[in-house]
C-alpha positions, 0 to 999 in steps of 0.5 A, spaced: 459 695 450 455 694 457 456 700 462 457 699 469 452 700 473 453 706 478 449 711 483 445 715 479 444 709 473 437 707 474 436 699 475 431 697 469 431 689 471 426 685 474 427 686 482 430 681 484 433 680 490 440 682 489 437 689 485 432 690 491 439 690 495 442 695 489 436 699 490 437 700 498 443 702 497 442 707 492 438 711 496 442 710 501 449 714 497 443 719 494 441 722 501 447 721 504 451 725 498 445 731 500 447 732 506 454 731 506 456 735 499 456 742 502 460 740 508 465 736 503 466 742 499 466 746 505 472 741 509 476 741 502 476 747 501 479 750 508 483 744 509 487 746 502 488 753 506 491 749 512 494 745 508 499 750 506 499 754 512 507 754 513 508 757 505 501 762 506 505 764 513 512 765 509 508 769 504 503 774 508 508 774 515 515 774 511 516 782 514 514 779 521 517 772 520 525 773 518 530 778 521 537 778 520 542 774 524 546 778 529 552 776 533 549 775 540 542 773 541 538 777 548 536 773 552 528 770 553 526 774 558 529 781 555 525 779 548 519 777 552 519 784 556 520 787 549 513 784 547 510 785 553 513 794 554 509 794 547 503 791 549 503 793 557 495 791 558 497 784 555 499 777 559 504 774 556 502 766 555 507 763 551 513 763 547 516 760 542 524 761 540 526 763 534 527 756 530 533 759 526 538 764 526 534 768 521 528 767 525 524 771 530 521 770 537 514 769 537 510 771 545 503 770 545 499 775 548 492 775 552 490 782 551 484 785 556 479 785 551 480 777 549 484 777 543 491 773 541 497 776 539 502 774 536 508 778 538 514 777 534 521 780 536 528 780 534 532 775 538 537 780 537 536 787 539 529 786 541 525 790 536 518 788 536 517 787 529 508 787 529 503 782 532 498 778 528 491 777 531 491 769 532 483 768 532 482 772 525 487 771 520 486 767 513 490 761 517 486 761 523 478 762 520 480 756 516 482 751 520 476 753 526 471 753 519 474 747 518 473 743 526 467 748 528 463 752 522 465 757 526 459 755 530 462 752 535 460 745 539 454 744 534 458 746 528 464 740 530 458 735 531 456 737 525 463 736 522 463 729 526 456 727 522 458 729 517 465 726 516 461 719 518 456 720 514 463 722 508 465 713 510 458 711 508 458 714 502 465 711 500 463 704 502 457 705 499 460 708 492 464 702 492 458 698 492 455 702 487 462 702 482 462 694 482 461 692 475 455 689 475 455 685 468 461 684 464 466 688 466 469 693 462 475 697 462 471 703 459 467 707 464 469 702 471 478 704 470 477 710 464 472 715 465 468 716 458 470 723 457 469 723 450 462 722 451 456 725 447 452 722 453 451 728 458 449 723 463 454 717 462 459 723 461 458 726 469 456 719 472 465 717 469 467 723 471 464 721 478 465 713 479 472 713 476 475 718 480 471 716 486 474 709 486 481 712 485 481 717 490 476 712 496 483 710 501 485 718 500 479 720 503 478 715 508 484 717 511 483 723 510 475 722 514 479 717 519 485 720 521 481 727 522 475 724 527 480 723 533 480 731 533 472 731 534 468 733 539 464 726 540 468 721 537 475 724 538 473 725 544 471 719 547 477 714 543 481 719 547 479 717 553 479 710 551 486 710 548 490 716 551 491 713 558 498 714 560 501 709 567 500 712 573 507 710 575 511 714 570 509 720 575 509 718 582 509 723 588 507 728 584 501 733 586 496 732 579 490 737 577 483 735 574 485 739 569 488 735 562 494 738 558 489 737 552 486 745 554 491 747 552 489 747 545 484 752 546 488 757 543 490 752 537 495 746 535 499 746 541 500 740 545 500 733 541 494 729 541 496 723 543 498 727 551 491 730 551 488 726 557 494 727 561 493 730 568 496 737 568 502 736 575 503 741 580 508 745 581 509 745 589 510 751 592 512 749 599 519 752 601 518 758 596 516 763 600 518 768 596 513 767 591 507 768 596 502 772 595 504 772 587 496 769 584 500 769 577 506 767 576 504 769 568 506 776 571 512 775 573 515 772 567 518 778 565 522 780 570 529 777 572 530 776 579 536 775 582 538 769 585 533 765 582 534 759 580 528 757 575 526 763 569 524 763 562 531 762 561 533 757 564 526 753 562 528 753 554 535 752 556 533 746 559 528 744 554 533 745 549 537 740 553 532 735 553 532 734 546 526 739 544 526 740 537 527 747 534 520 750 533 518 748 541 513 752 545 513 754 552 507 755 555 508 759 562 504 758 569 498 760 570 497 761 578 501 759 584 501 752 583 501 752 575 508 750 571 511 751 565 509 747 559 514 745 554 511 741 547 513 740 541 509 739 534 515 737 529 513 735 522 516 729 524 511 725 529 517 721 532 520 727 535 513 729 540 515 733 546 510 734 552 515 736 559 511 739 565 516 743 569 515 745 576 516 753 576 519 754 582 525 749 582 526 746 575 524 739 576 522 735 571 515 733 573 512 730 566 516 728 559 513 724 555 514 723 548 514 718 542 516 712 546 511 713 551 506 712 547 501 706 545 500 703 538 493 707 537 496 713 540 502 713 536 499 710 529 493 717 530 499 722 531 502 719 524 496 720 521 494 726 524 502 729 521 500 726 514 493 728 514 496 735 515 502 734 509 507 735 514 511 728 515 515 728 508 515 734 506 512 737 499 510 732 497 505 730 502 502 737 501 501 735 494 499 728 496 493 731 500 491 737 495 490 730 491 485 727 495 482 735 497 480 736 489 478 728 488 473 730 494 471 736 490 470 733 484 466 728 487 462 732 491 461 737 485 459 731 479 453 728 484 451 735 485 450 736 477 448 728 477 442 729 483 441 735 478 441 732 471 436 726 474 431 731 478 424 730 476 423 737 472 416 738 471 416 738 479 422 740 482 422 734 486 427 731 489 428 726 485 430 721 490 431 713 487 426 710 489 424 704 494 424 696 492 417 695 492 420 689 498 425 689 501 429 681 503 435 680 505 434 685 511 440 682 515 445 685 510 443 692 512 441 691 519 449 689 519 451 695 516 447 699 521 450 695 527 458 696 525 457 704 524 452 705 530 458 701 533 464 705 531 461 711 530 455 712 535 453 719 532 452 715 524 449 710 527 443 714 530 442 718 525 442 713 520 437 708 524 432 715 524 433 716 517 432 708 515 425 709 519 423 715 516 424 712 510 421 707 511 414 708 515 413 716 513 416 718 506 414 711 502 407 710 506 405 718 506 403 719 498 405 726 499 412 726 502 413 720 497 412 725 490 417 729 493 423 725 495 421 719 490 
């Protein structure tokens, strides 16, 4: 029976032009999976952590999370006061309602040595039940290896790389996965388990799975890059544009609604390159010499016709779905900013608040978006196993472990074909000439293109392949 040829399989014919091209991109898969395996692991591995973040929280927070219903719920400024008793030296800047009757307040708190609390209070009598460090839980450490390798920009270039580099591997795979003489059912659709073959048995356990799995991990790569620093940042600033017009004669800052997110997920993607709007301090004389209206959240003034009550009273008015956040105003001219990021994408909220006289200055929301942000938004939700419920979560669990699996099998594959005797690299070997030139000049193009930080780094290596590592007899025994 003849065996498909896959990535760790020796061509054997004559090097004809198409084995040249087979050779070629061999190599190709081979460097790549070098460099992408740890960062896949890595990436799969945080991201199942994130992935069941809502039942990890139940779990681990459930004596902070849930109370017991009461009759009468205090208002929002009396719950924040609370928080804000307990920790005196702190700024409160947010707040999110309690989501159900059985759930509590949670305020988040800036502390004087820069930490993030979560506060949590009982909606019903004010109690504070305890606070969770916001930058140092299991949850939070995740999700930052998971973006940033907990080394910050460097670390999300890095990740962008990587997961670029995690495309040209699954196009590649692809490649390499076609049957290149008769097809056979037996090691292209059914991994031969049952094989003595050590080397046929890892190179199915790798292919078959791999075929399975490429659209799962292609979503996952492609619906993760809008959150990266380059990439993201840029397909952003290209289709996160928002009509002028939606928000005439309102004073606008240089500052985006995507800072935010500094202190995690807060506002949707699709609002990032949104201008932050003023609130106009003129005719409030009675807010002068306030430099932070985060300071005075927690008191109720009399007469005042715009507080934290009044806000998620509005909000909840506007159709903000439970489990919205209120982000308070920093500085005189700062507003308040209502966001919501439901498991359904539809149902986004983004609304900017004057804070001295409660107009509304921005409302965005799923209907205000483009096709590309819309689609993003989508994605992102199901990326994060949030759109349809458990199922999702398994779904992408599914595509987490296929991304192990993977990951793990070309580990033992590089390993098992690695030159013993030298403790090379082991690396397939260049068609001794190379033709048909344009096709990989073309792969080069398109990803360069579309992603520009891939495309760099895939011209460095096609260069030192070829002018350094085939030429220089020395560097050429070890990586071939």
């Amino acid at each position: 029976m003849t065996e498909p040829a896959t990535a760790f399989t020796q061509p054997s014919t004559t090097p004809s032009p198409g084995n040249r091209f087979y050779r070629t991109v061999w190599r190709w898969h081979f460097y790549a999976g070098l460099f992408v395996i740890p960062f896949m692991l890595i990436l799969a591995a945080t991201g199942i952590i994130y992935l069941f973040k809502p039942q990890l929280d139940t779990a681990m927070y459930h004596n902070l999370m849930f109370v017991q219903p009461g009759a009468t719920a205090l208002p929002y400024t009396e719950q924040v006061q609370s928080a804000q008793s307990s920790y005196p030296d702190a700024t409160v800047t947010q707040i999110m309602p309690n989501v159900a009757p059985d759930r509590s307040t949670e305020v988040l708190l800036a502390t004087a040595d820069e930490r993030n609390l979560m506060v949590f209070v009982n909606p019903y009598n004010g109690q504070v039940l305890g606070d969770r460090d916001e930058d140092n839980n299991l949850q939070a450490i995740a999700r930052k290896i998971h973006g940033e390798l907990l080394i910050g920009k460097a670390g999300d270039y890095l990740v962008e790389l990587a997961s670029c580099w995690g495309l040209v591997l699954l196009i590649s795979g692809l490649y390499l996965w076609l049957p290149r003489n008769k097809f056979s059912v037996t090691g292209t659709l059914i991994p031969r388990l049952w094989s003595k073959n050590k080397r046929v048995f890892w190179r199915d356990l790798h292919a078959v799975p791999g075929f399975y799995g490429i659209l799962l991990i292609g979503f996952l790569i492609l619906t993760g890059l809008p959150w990266t620093g380059f990439w993201g940042d840029t397909f952003a600033q290209v289709w996160g544009r928002f009509p002028a017009q939606m928000w005439d004669d309102v004073p606008q800052s240089t500052v985006l609604t995507g800072s935010l997110n500094q202190r995690g997920q807060v506002v949707p993607w699709a609002v990032q390159q949104l201008p932050m709007p003023q609130s106009t301090t003129s005719g409030h004389s009675n807010h002068t010499g306030h430099s932070d209206a985060r300071s005075e959240i927690q008191e109720s003034v009399a007469g005042s016709s715009v507080n934290l009550n009044t806000v998620i009273s509005l909000a909840q008015a506007q159709g903000a779905p439970p489990g919205f956040n209120v982000t308070l105003p920093e500085g005189k001219t700062g507003v308040y900013t209502v966001s919501a990021f439901p498991n359904d994408p539809t149902q986004e909220v983004t609304m900017h608040i004057d804070q001295y006289s409660g107009k509304v200055l921005a409302d965005v929301r799923w209907k205000d978006y483009g096709l590309v942000p819309k689609a993003v938004e989508m994605g992102v939700a199901i990326h994060m196993g949030k759109y349809f419920g458990i199922a999702n979560q398994l779904l992408m669990l599914v595509a987490a472990l296929i991304t192990m699996l993977l990951s793990m099998t070309g580990a033992v594959m590089w390993w098992q074909r690695r030159p013993k005797e030298s403790g090379l690299v082991g690396a397939p070997s260049m068609p001794p000439y190379v033709q048909h030139w344009r096709v990989p000049l073309a792969i080069v193009a398109i990803m360069g293109l579309a992603f520009p930080l891939v495309g760099l780094s895939l011209v460095i290596v096609l260069l030192l392949d070829y002018f350094v590592l085939s030429r220089i007899p020395a560097l050429k025994r070890i990586f071939n």
